[in-house]
C-alpha positions as CSV (number, residue, x, y, z in Angstrom):
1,X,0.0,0.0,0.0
2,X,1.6,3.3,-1.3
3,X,0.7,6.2,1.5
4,X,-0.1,8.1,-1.5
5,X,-3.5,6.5,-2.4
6,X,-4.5,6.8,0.5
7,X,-3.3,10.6,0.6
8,X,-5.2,10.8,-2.8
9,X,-8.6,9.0,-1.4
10,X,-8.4,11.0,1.6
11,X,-7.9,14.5,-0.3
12,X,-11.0,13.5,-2.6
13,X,-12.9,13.0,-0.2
14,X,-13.6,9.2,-1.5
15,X,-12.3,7.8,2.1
16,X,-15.1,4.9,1.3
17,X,-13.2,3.7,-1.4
18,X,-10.2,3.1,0.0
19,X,-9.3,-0.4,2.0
20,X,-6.1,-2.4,2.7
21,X,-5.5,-6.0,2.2
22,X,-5.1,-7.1,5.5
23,X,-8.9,-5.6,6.4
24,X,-11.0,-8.4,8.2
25,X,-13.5,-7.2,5.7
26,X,-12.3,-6.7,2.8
27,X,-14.6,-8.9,0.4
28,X,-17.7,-6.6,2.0
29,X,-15.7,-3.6,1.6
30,X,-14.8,-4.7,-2.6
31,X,-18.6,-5.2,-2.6
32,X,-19.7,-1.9,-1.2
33,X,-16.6,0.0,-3.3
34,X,-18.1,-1.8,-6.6
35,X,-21.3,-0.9,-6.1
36,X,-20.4,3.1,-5.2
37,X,-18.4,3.0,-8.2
38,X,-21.2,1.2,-10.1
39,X,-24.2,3.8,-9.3
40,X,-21.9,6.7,-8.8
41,X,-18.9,6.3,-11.8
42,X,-20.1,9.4,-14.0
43,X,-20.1,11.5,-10.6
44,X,-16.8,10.6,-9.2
45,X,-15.4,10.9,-12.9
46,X,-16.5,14.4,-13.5
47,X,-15.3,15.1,-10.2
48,X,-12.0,13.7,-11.0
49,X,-12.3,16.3,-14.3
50,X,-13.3,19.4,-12.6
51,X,-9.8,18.7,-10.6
52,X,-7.8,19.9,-14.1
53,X,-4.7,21.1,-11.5
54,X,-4.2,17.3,-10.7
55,X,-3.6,16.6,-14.2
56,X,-0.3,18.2,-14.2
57,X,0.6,16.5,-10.6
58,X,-0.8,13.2,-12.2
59,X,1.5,13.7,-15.3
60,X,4.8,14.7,-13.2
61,X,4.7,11.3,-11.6
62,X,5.3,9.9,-14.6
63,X,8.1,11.9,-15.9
64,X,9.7,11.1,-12.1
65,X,8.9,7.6,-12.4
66,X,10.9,7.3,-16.0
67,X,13.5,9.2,-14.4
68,X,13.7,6.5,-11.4
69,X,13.6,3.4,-14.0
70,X,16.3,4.9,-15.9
71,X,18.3,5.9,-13.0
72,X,18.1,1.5,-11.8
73,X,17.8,0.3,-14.8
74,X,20.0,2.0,-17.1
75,X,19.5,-0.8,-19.4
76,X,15.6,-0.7,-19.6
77,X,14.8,1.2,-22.7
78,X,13.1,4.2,-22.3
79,X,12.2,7.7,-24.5
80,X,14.7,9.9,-25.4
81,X,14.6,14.2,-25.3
82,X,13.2,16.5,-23.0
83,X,9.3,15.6,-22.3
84,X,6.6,17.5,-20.7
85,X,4.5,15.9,-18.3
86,X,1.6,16.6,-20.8
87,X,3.1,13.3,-22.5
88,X,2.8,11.0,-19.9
89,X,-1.4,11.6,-19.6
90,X,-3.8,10.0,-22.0
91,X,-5.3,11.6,-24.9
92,X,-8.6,12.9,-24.1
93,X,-11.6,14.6,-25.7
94,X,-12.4,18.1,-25.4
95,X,-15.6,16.9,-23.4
């Protein structure tokens, strides 16, 4: 469990959501998180959209995390040049 999901979850307010492996629970707690995500998904995804500042955050992890492969694995192949953090975020529409 990376603390930063759980920052994330916390920070969206989506605290129901979020569970660890080792809860005594955790099949009723999938169950429950399933079904929020099934009658709520449009909600919490334009939610996720009106948060646009995350998108740069969301891209910067990627850039570090390339950096971090390259930096241990100097053998793993990876992108050349300078890129923006724009380039590690999937294409979307304009909706």
């Amino acid at each position: 469990m990376d603390e930063r999901i759980r920052n994330l979850m916390n920070e969206r307010g989506h605290r129901e959501l979020l569970m660890n492996v080792d809860d005594p629970d955790l099949e009723a707690r999938t169950l429950a998180a399933i079904e929020i995500l099934d009658r709520d998904g449009n909600g919490l995804r334009r939610d996720r959209a009106q948060r646009g500042e995350e998108f740069e955050i969301d891209g910067a992890h990627g850039v570090y995390f390339e950096e971090e492969v390259q930096r241990r694995y100097p053998e793993f192949p990876t992108r050349h040049g300078e890129w923006s953090w724009e380039d590690y975020l999937p294409s979307m529409s304009e909706g």
